[in-house]
C-alpha positions as a Markdown table, in Angstrom:
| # | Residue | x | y | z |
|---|---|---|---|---|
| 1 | Unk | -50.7 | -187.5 | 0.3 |
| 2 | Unk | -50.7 | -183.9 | 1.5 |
| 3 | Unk | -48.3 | -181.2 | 1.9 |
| 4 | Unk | -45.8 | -179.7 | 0.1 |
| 5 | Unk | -46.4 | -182.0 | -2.9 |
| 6 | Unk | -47.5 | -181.0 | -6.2 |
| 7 | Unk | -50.4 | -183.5 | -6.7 |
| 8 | Unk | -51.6 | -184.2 | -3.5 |
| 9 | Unk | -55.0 | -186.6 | -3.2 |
| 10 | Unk | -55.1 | -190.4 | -2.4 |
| 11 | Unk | -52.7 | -193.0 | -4.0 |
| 12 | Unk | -53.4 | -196.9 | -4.0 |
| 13 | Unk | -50.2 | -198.8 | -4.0 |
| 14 | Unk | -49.1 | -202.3 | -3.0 |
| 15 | Unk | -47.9 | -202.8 | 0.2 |
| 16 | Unk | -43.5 | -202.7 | -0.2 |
| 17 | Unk | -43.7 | -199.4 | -2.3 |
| 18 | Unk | -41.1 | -197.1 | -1.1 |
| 19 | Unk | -41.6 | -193.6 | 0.4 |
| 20 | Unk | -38.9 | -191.9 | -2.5 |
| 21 | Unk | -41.7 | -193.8 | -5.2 |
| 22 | Unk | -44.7 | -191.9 | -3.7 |
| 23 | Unk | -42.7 | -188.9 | -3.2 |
| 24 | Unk | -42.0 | -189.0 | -7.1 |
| 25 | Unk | -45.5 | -189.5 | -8.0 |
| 26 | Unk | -47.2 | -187.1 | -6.2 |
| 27 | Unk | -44.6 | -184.4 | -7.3 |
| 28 | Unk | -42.8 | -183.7 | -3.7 |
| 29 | Unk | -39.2 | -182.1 | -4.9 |
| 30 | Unk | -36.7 | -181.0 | -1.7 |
| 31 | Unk | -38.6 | -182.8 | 1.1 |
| 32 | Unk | -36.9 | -182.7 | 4.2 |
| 33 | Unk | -39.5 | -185.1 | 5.9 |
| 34 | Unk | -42.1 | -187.2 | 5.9 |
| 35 | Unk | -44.4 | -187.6 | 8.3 |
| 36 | Unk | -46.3 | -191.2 | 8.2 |
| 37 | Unk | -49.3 | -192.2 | 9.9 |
| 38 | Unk | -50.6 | -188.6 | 11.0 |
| 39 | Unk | -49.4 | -186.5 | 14.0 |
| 40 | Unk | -48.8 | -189.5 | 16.4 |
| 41 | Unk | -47.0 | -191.4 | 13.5 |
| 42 | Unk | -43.3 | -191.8 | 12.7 |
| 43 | Unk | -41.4 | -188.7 | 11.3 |
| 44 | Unk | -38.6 | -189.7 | 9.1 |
| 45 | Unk | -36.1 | -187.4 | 7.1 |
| 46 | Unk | -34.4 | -187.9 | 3.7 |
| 47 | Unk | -32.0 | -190.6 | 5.0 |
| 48 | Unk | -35.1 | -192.7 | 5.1 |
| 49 | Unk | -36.7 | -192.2 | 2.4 |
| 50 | Unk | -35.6 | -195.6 | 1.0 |
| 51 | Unk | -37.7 | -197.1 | 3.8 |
| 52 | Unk | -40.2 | -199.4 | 2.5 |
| 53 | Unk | -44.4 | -198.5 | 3.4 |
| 54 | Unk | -44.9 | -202.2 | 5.4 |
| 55 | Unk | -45.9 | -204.1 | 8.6 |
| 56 | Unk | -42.3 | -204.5 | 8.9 |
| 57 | Unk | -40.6 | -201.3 | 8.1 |
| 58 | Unk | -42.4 | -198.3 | 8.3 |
| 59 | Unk | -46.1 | -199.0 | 9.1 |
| 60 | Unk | -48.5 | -196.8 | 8.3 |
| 61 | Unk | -52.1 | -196.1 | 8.4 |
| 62 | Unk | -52.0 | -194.9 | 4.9 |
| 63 | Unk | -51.4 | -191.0 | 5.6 |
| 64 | Unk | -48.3 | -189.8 | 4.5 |
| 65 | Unk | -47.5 | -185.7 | 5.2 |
| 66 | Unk | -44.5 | -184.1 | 2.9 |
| 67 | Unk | -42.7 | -180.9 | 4.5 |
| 68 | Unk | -40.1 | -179.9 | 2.1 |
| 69 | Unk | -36.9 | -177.2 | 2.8 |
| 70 | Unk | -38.9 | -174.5 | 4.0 |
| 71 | Unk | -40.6 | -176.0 | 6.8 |
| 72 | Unk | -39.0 | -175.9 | 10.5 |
| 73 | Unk | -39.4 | -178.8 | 12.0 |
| 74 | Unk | -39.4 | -177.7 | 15.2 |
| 75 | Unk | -42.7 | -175.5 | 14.8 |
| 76 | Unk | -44.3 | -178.5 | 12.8 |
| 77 | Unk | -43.8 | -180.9 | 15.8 |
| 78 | Unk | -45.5 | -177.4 | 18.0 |
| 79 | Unk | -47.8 | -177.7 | 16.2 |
| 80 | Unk | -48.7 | -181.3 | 16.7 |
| 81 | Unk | -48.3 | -180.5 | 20.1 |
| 82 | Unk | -50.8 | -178.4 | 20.4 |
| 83 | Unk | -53.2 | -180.5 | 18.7 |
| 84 | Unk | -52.6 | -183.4 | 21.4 |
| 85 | Unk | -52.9 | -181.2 | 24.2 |
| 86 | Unk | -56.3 | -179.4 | 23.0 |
| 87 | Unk | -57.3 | -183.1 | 21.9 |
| 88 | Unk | -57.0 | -184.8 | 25.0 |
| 89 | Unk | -59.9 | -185.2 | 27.0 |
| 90 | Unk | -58.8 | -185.2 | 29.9 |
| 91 | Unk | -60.0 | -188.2 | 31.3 |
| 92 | Unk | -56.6 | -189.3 | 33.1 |
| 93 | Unk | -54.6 | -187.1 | 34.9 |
| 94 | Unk | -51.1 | -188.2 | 33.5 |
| 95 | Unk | -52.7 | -187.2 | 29.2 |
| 96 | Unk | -54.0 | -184.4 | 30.6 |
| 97 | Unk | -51.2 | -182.8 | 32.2 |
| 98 | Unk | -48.4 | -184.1 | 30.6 |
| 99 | Unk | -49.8 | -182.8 | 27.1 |
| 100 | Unk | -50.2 | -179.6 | 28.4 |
| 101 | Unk | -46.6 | -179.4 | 30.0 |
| 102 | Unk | -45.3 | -181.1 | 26.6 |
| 103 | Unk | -47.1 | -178.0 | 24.8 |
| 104 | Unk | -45.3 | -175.0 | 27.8 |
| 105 | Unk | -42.2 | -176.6 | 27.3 |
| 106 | Unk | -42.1 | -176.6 | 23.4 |
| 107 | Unk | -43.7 | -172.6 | 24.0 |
| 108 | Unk | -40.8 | -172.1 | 26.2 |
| 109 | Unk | -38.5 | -173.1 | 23.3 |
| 110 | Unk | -40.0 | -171.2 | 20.8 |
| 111 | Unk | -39.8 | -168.4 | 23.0 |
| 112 | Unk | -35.9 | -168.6 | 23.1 |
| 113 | Unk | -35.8 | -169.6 | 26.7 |
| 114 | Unk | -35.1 | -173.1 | 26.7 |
| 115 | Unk | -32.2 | -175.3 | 27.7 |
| 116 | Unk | -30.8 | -178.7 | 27.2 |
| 117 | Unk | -32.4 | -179.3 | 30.8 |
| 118 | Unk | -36.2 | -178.5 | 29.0 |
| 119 | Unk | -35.1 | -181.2 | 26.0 |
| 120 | Unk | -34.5 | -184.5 | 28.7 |
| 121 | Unk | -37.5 | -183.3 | 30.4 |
| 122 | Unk | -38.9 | -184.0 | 27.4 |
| 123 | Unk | -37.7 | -187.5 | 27.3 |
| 124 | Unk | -38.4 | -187.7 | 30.8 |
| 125 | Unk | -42.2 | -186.9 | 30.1 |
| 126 | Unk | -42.4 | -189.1 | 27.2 |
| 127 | Unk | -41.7 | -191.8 | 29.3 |
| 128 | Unk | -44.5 | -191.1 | 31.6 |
| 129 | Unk | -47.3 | -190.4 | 29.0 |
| 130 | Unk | -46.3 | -194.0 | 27.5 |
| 131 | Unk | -46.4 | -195.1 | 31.1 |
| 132 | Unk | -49.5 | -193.6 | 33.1 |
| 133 | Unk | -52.0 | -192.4 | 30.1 |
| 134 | Unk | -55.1 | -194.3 | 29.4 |
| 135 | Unk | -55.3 | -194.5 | 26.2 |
| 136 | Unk | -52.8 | -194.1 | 22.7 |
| 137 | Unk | -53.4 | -190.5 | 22.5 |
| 138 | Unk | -51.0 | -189.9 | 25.9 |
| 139 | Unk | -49.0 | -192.8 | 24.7 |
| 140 | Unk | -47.8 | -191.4 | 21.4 |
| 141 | Unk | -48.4 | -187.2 | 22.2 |
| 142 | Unk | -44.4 | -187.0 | 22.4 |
| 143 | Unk | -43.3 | -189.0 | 19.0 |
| 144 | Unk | -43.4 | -186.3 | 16.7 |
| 145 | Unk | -41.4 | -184.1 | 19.0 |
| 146 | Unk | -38.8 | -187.2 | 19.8 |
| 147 | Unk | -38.8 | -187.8 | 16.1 |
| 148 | Unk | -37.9 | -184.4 | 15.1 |
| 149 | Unk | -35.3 | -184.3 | 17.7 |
| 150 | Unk | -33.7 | -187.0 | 17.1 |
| 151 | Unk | -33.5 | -186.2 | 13.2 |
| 152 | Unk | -33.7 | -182.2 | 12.8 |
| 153 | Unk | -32.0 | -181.5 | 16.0 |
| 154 | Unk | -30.2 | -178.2 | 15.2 |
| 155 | Unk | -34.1 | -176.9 | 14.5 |
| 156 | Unk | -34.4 | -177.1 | 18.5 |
| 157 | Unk | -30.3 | -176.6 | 19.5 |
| 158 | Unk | -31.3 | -172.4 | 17.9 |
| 159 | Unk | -33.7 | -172.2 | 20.4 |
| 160 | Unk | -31.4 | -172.9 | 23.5 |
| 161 | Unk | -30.2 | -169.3 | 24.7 |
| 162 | Unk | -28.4 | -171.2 | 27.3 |
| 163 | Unk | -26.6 | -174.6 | 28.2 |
| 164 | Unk | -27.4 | -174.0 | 32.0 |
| 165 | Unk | -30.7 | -174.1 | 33.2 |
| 166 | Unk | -33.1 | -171.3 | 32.1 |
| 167 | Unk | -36.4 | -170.7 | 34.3 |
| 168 | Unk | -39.9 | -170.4 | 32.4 |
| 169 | Unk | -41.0 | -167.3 | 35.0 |
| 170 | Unk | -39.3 | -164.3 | 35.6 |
| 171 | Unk | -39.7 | -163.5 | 39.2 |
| 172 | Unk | -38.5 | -160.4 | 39.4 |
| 173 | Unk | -40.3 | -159.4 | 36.4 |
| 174 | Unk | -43.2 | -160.4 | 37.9 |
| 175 | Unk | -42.4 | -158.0 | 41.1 |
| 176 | Unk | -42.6 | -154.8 | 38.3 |
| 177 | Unk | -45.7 | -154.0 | 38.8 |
| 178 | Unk | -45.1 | -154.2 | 42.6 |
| 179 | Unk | -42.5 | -152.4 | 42.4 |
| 180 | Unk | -44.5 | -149.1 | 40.3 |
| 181 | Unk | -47.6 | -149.5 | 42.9 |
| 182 | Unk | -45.4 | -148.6 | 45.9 |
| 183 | Unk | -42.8 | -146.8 | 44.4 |
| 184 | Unk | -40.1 | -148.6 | 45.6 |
| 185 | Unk | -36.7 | -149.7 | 43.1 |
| 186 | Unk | -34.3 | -149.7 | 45.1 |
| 187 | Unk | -32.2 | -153.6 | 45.5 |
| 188 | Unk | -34.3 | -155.1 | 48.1 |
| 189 | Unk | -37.5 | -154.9 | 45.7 |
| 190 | Unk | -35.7 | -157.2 | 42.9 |
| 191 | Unk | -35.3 | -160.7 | 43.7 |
| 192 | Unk | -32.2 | -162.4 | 43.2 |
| 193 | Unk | -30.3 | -158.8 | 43.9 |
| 194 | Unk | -28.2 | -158.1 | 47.3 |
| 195 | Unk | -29.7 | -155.8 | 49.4 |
């Protein structure tokens, strides 16, 4: 057990024992999640917490991660992004590239740029890391990001500034510095603008 729990360390318990038990005995109070099974495990919120620690329900290498009220959810799955995109090794081009483009899109978010467009890409990625990767890192680098979204949605619906598409470059920003070296402001040096 570790996290936001008042006594966290290692519990022995018999296969069966429910997640609201060991959130009792290690001292968790207002947990919104639990995260089982480290970063590429299952993320489940307090709906769940009736779910029994088994083969059959929610398997688990014996890790379980408590973030109570105060977490976001959205950064916490960042954050496990990050960690699969710095862990992969890069052996396969599908890990190696999708992780990384997993990692820009959930920057883009955070940044307050995204767009219900960058969350099925999402989806759409997930499907080819399980697909193409090599190995189980690639296969499971999306879960706790589909996890999260699927039960703490309105942490990511915040970050969406628009319901159209939203580009991750700014073109014409990019053309500022341009722009000062030759002196020129006028319409036809920004892009997108009629001359």
């Amino acid at each position: 057990m570790s996290g936001d729990c008042a006594r966290p360390g290692i519990y022995e318990y018999p296969f069966g024992v429910s997640v609201r038990q060991v959130l009792a005995d290690c001292g968790a109070e207002f947990t919104q999640a639990v995260q089982a099974s480290g970063a590429s495990g299952t993320c489940i919120d307090e709906t769940e917490f009736d779910r029994r620690i088994a083969f059959e329900d929610l398997a688990t290498a014996g890790a379980l991660m408590v973030f109570d009220e105060s977490r976001d959810m959205f950064e916490v799955a960042r954050s496990f992004v990050q960690f699969f995109a710095h862990e992969s090794c890069g052996f396969c081009t599908p890990c190696r590239v999708g992780t990384t483009l997993l990692r820009k899109l959930m920057d883009k978010l955070a940044a307050g740029l995204g767009s219900p467009d960058d969350l099925a890409q999402i989806v759409d990625l997930n499907h080819l890391l399980q697909a193409a990767s090599h190995c189980g890192l690639g296969h499971t680098a999306c879960n706790p990001v589909l996890d999260t979204m699927k039960r703490f949605r309105p942490a990511y619906e915040r970050r969406l500034v628009t319901l159209e598409f939203a580009p991750a470059f700014d073109l014409d920003g990019a053309l500022a510095r341009a722009r000062a070296m030759t002196g020129r402001d006028d319409p036809g040096a920004h892009f997108g603008v009629p001359a």
